[in-house]
C-alpha positions as CSV (number, residue, x, y, z in Angstrom):
1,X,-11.7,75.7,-28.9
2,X,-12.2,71.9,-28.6
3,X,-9.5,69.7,-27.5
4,X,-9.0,66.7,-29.4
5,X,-7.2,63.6,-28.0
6,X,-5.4,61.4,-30.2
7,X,-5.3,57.4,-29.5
8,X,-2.2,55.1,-30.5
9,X,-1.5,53.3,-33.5
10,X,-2.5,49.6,-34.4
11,X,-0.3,46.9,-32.9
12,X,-0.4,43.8,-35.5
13,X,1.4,42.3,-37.8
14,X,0.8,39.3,-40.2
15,X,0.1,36.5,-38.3
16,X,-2.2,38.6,-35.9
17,X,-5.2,35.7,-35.4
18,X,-6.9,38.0,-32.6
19,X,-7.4,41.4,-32.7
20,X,-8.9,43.2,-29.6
21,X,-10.8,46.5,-29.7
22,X,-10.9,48.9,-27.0
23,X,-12.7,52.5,-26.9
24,X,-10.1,55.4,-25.9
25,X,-7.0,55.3,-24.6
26,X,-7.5,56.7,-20.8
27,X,-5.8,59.4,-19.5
28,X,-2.8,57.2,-17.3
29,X,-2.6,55.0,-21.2
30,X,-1.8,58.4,-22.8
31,X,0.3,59.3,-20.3
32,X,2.5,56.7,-20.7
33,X,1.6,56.3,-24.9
34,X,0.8,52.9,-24.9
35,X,-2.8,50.6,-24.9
36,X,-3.7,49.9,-20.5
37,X,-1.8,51.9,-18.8
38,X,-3.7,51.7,-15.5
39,X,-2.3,49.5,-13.2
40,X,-5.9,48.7,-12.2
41,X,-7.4,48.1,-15.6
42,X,-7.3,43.9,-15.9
43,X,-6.3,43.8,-19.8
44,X,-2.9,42.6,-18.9
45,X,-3.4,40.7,-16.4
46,X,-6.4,38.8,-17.9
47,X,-4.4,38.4,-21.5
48,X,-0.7,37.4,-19.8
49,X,-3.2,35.0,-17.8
50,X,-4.1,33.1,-20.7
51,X,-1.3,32.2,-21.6
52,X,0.7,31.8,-18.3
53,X,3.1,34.4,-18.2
54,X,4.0,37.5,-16.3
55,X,2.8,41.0,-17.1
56,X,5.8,42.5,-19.4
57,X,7.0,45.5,-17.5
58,X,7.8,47.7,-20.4
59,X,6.1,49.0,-23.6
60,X,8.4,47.7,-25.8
61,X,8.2,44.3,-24.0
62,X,4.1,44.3,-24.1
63,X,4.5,44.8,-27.5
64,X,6.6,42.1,-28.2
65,X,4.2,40.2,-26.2
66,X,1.6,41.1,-28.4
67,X,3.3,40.1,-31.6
68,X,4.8,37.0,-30.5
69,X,0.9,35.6,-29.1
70,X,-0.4,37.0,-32.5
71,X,-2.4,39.5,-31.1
72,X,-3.5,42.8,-32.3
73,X,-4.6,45.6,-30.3
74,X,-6.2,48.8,-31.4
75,X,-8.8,51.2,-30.4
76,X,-12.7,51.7,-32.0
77,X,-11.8,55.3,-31.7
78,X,-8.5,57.1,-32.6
79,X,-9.3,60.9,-32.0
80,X,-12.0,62.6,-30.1
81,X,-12.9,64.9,-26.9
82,X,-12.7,63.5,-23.8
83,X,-13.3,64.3,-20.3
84,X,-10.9,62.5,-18.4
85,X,-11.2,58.5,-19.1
86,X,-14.9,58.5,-19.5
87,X,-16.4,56.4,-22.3
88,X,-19.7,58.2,-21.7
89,X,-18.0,61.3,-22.3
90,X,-16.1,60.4,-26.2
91,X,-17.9,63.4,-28.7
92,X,-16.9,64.3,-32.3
93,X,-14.7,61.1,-32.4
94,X,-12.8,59.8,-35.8
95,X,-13.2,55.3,-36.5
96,X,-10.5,53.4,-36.6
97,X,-10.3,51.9,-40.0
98,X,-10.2,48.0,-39.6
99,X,-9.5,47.4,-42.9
100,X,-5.9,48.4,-42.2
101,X,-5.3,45.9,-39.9
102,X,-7.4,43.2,-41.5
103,X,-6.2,43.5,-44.8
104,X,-2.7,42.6,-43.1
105,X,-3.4,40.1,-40.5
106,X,-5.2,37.0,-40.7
107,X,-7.8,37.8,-38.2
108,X,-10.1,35.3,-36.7
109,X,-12.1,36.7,-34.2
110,X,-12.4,40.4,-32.4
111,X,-13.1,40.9,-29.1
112,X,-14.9,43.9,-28.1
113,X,-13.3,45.1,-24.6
114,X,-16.7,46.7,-23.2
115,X,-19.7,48.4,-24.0
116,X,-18.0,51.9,-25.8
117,X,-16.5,49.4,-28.3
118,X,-18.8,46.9,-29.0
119,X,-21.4,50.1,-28.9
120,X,-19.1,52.4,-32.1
121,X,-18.3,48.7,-33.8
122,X,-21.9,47.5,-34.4
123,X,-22.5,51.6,-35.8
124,X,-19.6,51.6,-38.3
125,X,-19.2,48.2,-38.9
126,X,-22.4,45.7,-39.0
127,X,-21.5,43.6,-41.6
128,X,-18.2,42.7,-41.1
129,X,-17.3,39.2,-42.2
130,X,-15.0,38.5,-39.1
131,X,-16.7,36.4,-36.1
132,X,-16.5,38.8,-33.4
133,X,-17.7,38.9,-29.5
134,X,-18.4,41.4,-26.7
135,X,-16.8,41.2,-23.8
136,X,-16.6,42.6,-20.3
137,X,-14.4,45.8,-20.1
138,X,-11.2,44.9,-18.3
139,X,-11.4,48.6,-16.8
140,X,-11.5,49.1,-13.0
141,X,-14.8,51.4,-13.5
142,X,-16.1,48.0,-14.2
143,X,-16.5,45.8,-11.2
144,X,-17.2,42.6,-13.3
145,X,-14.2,40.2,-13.1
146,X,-14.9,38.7,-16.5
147,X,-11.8,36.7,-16.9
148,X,-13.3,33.1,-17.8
149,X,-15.2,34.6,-20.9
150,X,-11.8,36.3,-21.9
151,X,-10.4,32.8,-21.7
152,X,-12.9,31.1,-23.4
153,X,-13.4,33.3,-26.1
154,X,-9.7,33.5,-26.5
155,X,-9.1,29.7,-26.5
156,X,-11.5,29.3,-29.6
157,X,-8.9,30.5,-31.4
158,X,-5.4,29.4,-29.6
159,X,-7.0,26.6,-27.7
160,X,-6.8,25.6,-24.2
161,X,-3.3,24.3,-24.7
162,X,-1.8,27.6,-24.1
163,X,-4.2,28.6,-20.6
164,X,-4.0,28.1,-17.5
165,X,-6.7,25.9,-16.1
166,X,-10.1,28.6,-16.0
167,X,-12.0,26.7,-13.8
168,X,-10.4,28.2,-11.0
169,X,-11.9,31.4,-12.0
170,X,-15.7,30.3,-12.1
């Protein structure tokens, strides 16, 4: 008998402009039922960055976070088997359905966090008509600090106006 994981519903709203596409859920996210649960995973860090705040503590507060920068946040896949938190690992998986959120939100670019999602995006979705850009996974299995292309690829849409200076992480 297989044993199917379930990911977390879409965070957005209608004035999400970004909307950012992980994989799976790892096993400390689903723990805790929301999106980057590891401490170690820089998705937090690297997105609060940008725009010069704190971390949120909370779940409710991330989310609020989220809203209030007009971000979105979903995963490529929202069921599958898993073993552990290994991408390499994600069989018999279910898409998210983009549509749901784009049809909503006035989405102007996706970011692909890492190779998993930018891998399942370009299979179910090659023609989508919203600019989108790969990006280097935030996780800690990833040693890659890949904060100024976050920043960069996030200020073509909210400008540098809202991040710290990125220079200091070249």
């Amino acid at each position: 008998m297989s044993d199917i994981k379930y990911g977390f519903n879409p965070v957005f709203d209608q004035n999400s402009r970004v909307l950012i596409l992980g994989s799976f859920p790892s096993v400390k996210s689903r723990q805790i039922e929301f999106y980057y649960g590891n401490k170690l995973n820089r998705f937090w860090k690297t997105l609060c960055g940008f725009f010069g705040e704190a971390v949120p503590e909370s779940t409710e507060e991330k989310r609020a976070f989220l809203l209030e920068k007009r971000v979105a946040l979903w995963d490529m896949v929202t069921e599958c088997e898993i073993d552990g938190s290994s991408d390499s690992s994600i069989k018999n998986y279910k898409v998210a359905r983009l549509e749901s959120v784009l049809s909503v939100s006035p989405v102007e670019l996706i970011i692909l966090n890492g190779g998993k999602a930018f891998e399942i995006f370009k299979k179910y979705y090659p023609d989508i008509a919203v600019p989108w850009v790969k990006l280097p996974s935030t996780s800690p299995a990833n040693t890659r600090d890949g904060t100024a292309l976050w920043y960069d690829a996030l200020s073509k849409v909210f400008g540098g106006a809202n991040a710290i200076n990125i220079r200091s992480f070249i």
